[in-house]
VOKOLDREN-166654 format. One record per residue (C-alpha): residue number from 0; residue in three letters; x, y, z. Coordinates in pm, 1 decimal. Layout:
BEGIN
i:aa:u:v:w
NUM:Ala:X:Y:Z
...
***
This chain:
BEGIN
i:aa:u:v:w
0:Unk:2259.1:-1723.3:429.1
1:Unk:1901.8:-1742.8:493.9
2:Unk:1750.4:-1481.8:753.0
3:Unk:1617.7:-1538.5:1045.8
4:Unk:1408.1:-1394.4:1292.9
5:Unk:1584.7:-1330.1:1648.8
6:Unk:1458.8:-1535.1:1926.6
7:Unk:1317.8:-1306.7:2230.1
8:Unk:1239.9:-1450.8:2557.1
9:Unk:1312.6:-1412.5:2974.3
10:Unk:1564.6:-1533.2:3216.8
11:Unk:1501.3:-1475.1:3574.3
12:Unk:1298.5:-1157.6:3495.2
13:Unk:1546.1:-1002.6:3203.8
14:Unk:1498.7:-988.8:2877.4
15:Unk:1745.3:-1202.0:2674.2
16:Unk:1790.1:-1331.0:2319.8
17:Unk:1975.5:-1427.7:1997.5
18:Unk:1994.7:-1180.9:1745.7
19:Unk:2158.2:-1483.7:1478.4
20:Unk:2012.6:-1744.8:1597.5
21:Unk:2084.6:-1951.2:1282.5
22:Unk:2463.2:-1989.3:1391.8
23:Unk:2346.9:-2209.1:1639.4
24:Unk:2404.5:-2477.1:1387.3
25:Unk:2739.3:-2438.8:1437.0
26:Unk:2707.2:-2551.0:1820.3
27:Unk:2524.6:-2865.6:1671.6
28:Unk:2840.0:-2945.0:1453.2
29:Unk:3084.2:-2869.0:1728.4
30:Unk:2869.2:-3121.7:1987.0
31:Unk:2859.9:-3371.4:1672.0
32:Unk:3224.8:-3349.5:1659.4
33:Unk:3275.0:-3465.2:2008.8
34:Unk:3059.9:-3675.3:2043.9
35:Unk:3222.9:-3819.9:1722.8
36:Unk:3553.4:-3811.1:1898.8
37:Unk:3491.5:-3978.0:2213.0
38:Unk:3312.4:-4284.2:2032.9
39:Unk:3649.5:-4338.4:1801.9
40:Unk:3850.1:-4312.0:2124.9
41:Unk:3643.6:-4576.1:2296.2
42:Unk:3614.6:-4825.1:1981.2
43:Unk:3978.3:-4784.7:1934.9
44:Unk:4068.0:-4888.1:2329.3
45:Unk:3818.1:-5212.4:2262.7
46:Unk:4023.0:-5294.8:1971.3
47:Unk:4344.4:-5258.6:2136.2
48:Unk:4228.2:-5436.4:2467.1
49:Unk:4094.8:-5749.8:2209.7
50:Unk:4484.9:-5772.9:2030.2
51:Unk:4684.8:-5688.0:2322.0
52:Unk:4717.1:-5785.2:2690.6
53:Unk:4708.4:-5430.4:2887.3
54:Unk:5086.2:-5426.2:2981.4
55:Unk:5198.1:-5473.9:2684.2
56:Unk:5032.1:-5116.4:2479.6
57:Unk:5312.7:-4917.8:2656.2
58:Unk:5585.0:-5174.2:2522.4
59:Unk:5489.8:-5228.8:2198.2
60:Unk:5317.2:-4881.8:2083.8
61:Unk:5516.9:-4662.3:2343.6
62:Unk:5387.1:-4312.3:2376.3
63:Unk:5033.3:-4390.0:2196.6
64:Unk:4800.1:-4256.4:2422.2
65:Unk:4416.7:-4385.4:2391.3
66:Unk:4254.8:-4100.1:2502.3
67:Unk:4459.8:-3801.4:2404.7
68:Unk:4293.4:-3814.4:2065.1
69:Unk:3920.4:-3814.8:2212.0
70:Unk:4030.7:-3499.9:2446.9
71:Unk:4125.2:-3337.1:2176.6
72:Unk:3824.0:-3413.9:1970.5
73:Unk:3625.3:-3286.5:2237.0
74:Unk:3821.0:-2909.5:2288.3
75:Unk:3773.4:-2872.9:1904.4
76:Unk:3398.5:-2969.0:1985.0
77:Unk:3319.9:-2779.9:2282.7
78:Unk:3525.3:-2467.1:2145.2
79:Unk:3337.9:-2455.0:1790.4
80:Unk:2983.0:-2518.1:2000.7
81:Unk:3080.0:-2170.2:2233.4
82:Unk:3192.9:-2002.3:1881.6
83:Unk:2886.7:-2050.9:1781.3
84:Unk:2653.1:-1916.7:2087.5
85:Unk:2900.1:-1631.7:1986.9
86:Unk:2816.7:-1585.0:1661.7
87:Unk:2458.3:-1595.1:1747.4
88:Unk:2481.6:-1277.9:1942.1
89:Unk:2361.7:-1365.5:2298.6
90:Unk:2207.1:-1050.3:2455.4
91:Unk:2084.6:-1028.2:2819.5
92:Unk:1922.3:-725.1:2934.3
93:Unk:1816.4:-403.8:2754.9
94:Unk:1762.0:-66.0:2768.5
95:Unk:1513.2:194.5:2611.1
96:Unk:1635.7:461.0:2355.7
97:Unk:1489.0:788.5:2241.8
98:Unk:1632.9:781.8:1881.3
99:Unk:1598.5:1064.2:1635.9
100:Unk:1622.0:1087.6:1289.3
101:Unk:1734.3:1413.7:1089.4
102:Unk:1679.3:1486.2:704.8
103:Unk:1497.7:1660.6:462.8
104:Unk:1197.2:1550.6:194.4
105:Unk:1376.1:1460.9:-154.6
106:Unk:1122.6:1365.6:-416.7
107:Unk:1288.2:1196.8:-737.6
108:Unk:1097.8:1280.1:-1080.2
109:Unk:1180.4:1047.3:-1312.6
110:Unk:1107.6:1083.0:-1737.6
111:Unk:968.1:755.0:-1834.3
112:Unk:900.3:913.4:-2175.9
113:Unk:954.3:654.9:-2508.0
114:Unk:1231.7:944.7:-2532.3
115:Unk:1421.1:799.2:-2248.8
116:Unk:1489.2:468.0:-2448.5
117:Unk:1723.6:695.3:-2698.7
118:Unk:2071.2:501.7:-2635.1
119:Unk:2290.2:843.3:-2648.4
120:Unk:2411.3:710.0:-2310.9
121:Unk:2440.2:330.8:-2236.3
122:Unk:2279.6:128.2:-2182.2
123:Unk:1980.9:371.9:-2256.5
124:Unk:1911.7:738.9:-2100.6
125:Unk:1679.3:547.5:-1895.3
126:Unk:1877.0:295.2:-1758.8
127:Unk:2130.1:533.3:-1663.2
128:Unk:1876.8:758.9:-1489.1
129:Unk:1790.6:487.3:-1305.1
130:Unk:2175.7:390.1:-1186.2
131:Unk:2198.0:785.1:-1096.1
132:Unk:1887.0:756.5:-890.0
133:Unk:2070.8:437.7:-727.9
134:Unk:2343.1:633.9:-627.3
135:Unk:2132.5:908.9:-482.6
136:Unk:1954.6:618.2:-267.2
137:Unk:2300.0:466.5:-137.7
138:Unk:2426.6:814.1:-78.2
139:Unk:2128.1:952.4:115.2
140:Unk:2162.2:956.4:503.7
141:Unk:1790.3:982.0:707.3
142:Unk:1627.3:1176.4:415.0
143:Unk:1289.6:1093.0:310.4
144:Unk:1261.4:950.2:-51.5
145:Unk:943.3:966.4:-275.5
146:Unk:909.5:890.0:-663.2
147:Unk:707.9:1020.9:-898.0
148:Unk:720.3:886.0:-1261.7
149:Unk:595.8:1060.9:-1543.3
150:Unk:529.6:1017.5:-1933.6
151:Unk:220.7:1199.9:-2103.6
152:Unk:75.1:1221.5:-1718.1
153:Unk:228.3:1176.8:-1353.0
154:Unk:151.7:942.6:-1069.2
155:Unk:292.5:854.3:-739.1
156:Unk:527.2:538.5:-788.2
157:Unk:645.8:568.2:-414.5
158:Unk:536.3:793.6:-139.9
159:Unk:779.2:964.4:114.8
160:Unk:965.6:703.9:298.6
161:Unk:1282.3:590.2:452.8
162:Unk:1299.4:276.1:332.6
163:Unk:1534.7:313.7:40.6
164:Unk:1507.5:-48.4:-52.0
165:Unk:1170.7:22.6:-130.0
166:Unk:1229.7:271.3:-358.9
167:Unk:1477.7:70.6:-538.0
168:Unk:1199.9:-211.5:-559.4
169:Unk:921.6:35.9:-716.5
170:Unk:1238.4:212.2:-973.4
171:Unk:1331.2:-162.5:-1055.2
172:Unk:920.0:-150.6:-1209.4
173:Unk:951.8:176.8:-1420.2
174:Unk:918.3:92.8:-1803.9
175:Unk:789.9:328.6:-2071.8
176:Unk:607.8:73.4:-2294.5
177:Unk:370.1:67.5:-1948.1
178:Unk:305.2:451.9:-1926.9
179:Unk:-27.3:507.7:-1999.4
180:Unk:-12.2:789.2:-2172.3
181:Unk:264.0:874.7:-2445.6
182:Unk:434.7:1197.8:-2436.1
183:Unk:651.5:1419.2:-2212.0
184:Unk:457.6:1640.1:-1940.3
185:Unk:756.3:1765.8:-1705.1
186:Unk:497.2:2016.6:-1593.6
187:Unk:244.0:1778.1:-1465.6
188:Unk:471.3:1570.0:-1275.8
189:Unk:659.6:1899.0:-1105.9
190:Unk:330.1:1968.7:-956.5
191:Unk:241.5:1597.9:-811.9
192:Unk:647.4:1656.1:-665.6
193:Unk:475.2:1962.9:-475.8
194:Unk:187.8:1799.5:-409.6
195:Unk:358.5:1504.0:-216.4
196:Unk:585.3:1770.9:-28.7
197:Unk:302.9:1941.0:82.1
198:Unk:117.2:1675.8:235.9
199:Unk:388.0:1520.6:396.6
200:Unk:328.7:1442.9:742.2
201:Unk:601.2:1646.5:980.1
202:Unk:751.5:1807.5:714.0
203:Unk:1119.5:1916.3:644.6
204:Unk:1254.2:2283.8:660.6
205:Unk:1408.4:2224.1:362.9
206:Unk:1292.4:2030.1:75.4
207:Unk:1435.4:1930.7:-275.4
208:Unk:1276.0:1764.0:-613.2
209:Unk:1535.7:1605.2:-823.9
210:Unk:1419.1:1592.6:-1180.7
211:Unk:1592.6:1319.3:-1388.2
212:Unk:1513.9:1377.1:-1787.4
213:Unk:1588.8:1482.0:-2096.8
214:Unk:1406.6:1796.4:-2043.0
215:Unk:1168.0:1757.4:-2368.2
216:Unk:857.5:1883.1:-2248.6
217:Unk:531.8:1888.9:-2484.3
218:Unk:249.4:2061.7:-2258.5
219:Unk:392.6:2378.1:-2162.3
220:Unk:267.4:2351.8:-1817.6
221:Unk:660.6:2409.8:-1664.4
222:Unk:612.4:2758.5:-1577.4
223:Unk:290.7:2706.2:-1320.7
224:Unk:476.7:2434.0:-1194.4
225:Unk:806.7:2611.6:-1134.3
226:Unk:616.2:2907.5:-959.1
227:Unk:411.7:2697.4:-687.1
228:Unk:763.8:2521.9:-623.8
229:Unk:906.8:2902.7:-557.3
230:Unk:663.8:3020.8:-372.2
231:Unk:706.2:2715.1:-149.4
232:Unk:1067.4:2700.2:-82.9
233:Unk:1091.3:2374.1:-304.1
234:Unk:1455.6:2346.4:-499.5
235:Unk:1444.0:2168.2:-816.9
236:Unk:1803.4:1993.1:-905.1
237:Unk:1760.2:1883.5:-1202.5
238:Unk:1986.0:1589.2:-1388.9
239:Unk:2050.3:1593.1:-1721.8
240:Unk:2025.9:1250.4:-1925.9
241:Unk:2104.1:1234.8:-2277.0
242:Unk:2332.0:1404.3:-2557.1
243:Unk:2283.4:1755.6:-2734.6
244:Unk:2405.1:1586.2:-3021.0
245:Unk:2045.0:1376.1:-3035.3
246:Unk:1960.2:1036.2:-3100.7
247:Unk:1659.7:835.2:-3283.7
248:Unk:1443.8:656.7:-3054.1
249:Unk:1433.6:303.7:-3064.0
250:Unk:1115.6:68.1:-3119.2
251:Unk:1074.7:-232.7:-2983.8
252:Unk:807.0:-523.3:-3007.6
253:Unk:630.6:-722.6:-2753.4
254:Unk:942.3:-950.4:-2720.4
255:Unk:1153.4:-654.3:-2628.4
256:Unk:1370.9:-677.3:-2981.4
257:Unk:1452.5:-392.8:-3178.6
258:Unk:1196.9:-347.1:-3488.0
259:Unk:1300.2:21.1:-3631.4
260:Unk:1321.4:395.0:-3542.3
261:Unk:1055.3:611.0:-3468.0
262:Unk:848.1:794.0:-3718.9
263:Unk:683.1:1127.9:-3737.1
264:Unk:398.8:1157.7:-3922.6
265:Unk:564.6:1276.5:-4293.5
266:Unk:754.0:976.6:-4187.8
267:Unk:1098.8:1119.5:-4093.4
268:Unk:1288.3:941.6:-3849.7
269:Unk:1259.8:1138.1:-3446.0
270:Unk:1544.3:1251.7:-3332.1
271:Unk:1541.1:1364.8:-2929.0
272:Unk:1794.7:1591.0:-2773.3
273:Unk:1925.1:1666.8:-2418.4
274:Unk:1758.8:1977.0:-2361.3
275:Unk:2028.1:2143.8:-2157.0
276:Unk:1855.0:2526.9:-2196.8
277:Unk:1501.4:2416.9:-2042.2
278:Unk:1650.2:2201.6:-1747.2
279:Unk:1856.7:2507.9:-1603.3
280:Unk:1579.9:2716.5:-1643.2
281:Unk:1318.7:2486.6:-1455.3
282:Unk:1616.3:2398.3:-1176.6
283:Unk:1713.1:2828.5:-1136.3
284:Unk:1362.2:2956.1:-1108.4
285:Unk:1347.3:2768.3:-776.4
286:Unk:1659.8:2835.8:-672.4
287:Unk:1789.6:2455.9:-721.8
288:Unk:2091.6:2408.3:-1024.6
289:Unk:2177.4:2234.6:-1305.4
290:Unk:2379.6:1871.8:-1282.3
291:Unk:2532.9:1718.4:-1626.2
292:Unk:2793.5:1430.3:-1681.0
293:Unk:2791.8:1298.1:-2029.7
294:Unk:3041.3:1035.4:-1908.0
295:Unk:3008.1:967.9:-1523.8
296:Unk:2743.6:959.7:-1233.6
297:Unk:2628.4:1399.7:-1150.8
298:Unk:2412.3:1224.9:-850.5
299:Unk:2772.5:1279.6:-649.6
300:Unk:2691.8:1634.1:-654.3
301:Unk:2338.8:1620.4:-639.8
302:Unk:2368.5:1448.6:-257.5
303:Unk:2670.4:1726.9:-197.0
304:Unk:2385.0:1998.0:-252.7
305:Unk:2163.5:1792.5:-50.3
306:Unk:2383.1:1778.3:239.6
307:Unk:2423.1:2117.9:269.4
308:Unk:2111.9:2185.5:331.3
309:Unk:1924.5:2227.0:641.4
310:Unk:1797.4:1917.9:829.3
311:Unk:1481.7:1874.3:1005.1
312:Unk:1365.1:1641.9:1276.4
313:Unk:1176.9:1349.2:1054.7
314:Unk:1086.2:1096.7:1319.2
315:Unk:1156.3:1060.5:1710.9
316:Unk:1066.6:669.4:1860.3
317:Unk:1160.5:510.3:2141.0
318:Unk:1403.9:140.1:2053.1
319:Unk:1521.9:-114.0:2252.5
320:Unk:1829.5:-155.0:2266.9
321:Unk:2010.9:-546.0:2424.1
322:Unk:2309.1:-582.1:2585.4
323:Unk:2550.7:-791.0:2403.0
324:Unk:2685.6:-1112.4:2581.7
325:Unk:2891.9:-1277.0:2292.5
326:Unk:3250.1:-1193.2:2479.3
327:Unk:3152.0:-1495.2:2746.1
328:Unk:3124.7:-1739.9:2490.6
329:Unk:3393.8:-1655.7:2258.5
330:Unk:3676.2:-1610.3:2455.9
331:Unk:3696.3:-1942.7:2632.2
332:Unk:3553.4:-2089.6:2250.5
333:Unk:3866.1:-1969.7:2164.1
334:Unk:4071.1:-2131.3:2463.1
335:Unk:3981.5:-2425.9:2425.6
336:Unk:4042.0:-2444.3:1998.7
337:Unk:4415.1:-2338.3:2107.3
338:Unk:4411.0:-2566.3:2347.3
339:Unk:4302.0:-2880.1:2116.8
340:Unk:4577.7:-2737.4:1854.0
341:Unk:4836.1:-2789.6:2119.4
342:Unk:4756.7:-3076.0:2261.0
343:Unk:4937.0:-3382.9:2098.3
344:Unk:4762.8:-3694.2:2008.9
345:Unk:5073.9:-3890.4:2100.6
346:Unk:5390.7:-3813.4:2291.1
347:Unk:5727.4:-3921.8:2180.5
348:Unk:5930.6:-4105.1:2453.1
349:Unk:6202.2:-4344.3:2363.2
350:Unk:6185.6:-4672.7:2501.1
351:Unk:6531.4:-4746.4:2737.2
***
């Protein structure tokens, strides 16, 4: 069903409206149907009248009535156009809110190294960080979400926000044959995590990173980046994608179909492994942990940890809040449908 804007506007000095205002199609079919009704009632009493004297409908079509069939036309009618004023959520009146919402600052790093296209997990170690990051979203409850993506550098794919379905839309955009620079620089992108954290506007008590990867890292710049997330109270729970068993990497052309392995330069095929050691050590030097599931979804734990820990206040607004009005329309919608289900079109008398 298409969406639609609700309609605001005053009665008498009060604020009213329809929050689903699109139902009101519904009253147009109901009045449609009566309408419909009464005309067949009416054509059928001309017909009658034009083959038969008026004294003689009771004799020869006893119990027939002419306009039992057009009231009950119109109770279906009326009753489906007050469902639908129901349905489109009447509201009269409202009253001002002070809502406030609790959380902490998560920011998701995400490897979107050629690494991550390995297909030790299906469909791909990439793919599968992404459903894990899908979870976390779905899971989440008031936390500010950011994204940072990272290959050979890091950049900001989303900032902090609340807006999950956001997120989802900029993670739906990752690709590693669109990094602009090749390699794997877990360091880099650990310190653009802080970075965002620490300019966040209002910022949370607590605050997390979750690192989603493989853990191959080929700049060496993890150990700065743990230390600045120490020294500011930042958690890193990392996720572990991949097997320890290892897995080529894939190569694919410009039509996305599978061309051969990767090569290193003596021309021996790649192989990339889950490298369990260096994740727990980035995640334990800041106090954060270790997450693996070689054959399920570790975000479940992941938003566990997150849960637990403190919550800040994020955001404080004032909202309107409307009175609902739908009970005035629905109930009697709903007499009346009963009340055209029991009413006959015809009643059976015998003739004496």
């Amino acid at each position: 069903m298409p969406h639609v804007e609700p309609w605001r506007f005053t009665i008498l000095g009060y604020q009213a409206g329809l929050a689903q205002p699109i139902f009101l199609l519904l009253c147009a079919v109901g009045l449609l149907l009566g309408t419909l009704a009464l005309v067949l009632a009416l054509r059928r009493r001309s017909r009658v009248r034009a083959l038969l004297a008026e004294r003689l409908v009771e004799r020869l079509a006893p119990g027939v009535s002419q306009w039992r069939p057009a009231v009950q036309g119109s109770l279906y009618g009326l009753g489906l156009a007050l469902l639908g004023v129901a349905l489109a959520q009447p509201q009269c009146g409202s009253k001002s809110e002070m809502t406030k919402r609790k959380g902490i600052d998560v920011v998701v790093v995400l490897d979107a190294s050629k690494s991550m296209l390995a297909r030790d997990v299906q469909p791909s170690r990439l793919e599968r960080a992404k459903l894990e990051l899908n979870t976390l979203l779905d899971e989440l409850k008031g936390d500010r979400v950011g994204l940072v993506v990272f290959a050979g550098d890091a950049f900001i794919q989303s900032p902090l926000t609340s807006d999950y379905s956001a997120v989802k839309l900029f993670l739906r955009a990752v690709d590693p044959e669109q990094m602009p620079q090749g390699g794997s620089n877990i360091g880099a992108a650990l310190k653009l995590a802080n970075q965002v954290l620490s300019n966040a506007d209002r910022g949370a008590k607590e605050r997390a990173v979750v690192l989603l990867s493989d853990g191959e890292d080929l700049f060496g710049e993890v150990g700065e980046a743990t230390e600045a997330l120490k020294d500011g109270g930042v958690q890193v729970l990392a996720v572990g994608v991949g097997s320890e068993s290892g897995e080529p990497i894939p190569v694919f052309n410009r039509r996305g179909e599978f061309v051969d392995y990767k090569k290193d330069s003596g021309g021996e095929t790649v192989i990339t492994r889950l490298d369990r050691g260096g994740l727990t050590a980035i995640a334990e030097a800041t106090g954060g942990a270790f997450f693996y599931q070689p054959r399920g979804v570790a975000m479940g734990q992941v938003v566990e940890r997150i849960d637990k820990m403190q919550k800040s206040e994020l955001e404080s607004r004032v909202t309107v809040r409307y009175d609902e009005r739908f009970q005035y329309y629905a109930v009697p919608g709903l007499a009346l449908l009963v009340a055209g289900m029991l009413l006959l079109p015809s009643s059976r008398r015998r003739v004496s």
